[in-house]
N, C-alpha and C positions, 0 to 999 in steps of 0.2 A: 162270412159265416164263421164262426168259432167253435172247434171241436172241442170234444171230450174224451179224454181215453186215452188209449195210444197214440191219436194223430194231432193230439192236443200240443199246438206251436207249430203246427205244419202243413205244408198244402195238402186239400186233398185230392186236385186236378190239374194239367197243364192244359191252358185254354192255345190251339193250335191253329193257324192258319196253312191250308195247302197251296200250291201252286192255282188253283184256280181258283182262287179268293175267298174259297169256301173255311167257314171257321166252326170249331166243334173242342169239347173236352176230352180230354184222355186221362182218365184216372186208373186206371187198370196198365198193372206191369211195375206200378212206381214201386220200388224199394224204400226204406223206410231212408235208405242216404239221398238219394235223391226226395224225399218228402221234404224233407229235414232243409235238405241243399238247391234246391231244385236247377234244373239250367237258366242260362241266363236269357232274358230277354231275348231274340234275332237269333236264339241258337237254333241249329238244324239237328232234329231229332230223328230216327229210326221209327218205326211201328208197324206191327202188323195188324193185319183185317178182315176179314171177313166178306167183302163186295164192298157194293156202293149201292147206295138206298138214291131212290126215284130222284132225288134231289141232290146228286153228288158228294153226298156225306159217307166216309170210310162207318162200315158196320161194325161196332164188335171191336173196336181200335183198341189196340194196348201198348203202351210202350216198351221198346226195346230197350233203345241207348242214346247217348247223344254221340251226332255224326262228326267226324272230324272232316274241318275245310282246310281245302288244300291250296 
């Protein structure tokens, strides 16, 4: 998809995987340096939510930060 505007050359969602294989977008929370930058592929991100819908999908997900491994 190709934006226009402001987000124009930039993502405008991280497609995420959780722990139980479930996978879902997070576009909500990004700053325009992480749009810009985004994290790397395998990176471990923060986020908060809102529950989880009938089908294990985090509600309302936004990102925080990316986590640092130890």
């Amino acid at each position: 998809m190709t934006w226009k505007g402001r987000l124009e050359g930039m993502i405008g969602a991280l497609w995420v995987e959780i722990e139980r294989g479930k996978r879902f977008y997070i576009g909500s929370g990004l700053a325009d340096r992480e749009r810009a930058s985004p994290p790397a592929i395998g990176s471990r991100i923060a986020f908060k939510r809102q529950g989880f819908s009938r089908n294990g999908i985090p509600c309302l997900a936004s990102f925080l930060r990316v986590r640092e491994v130890p």
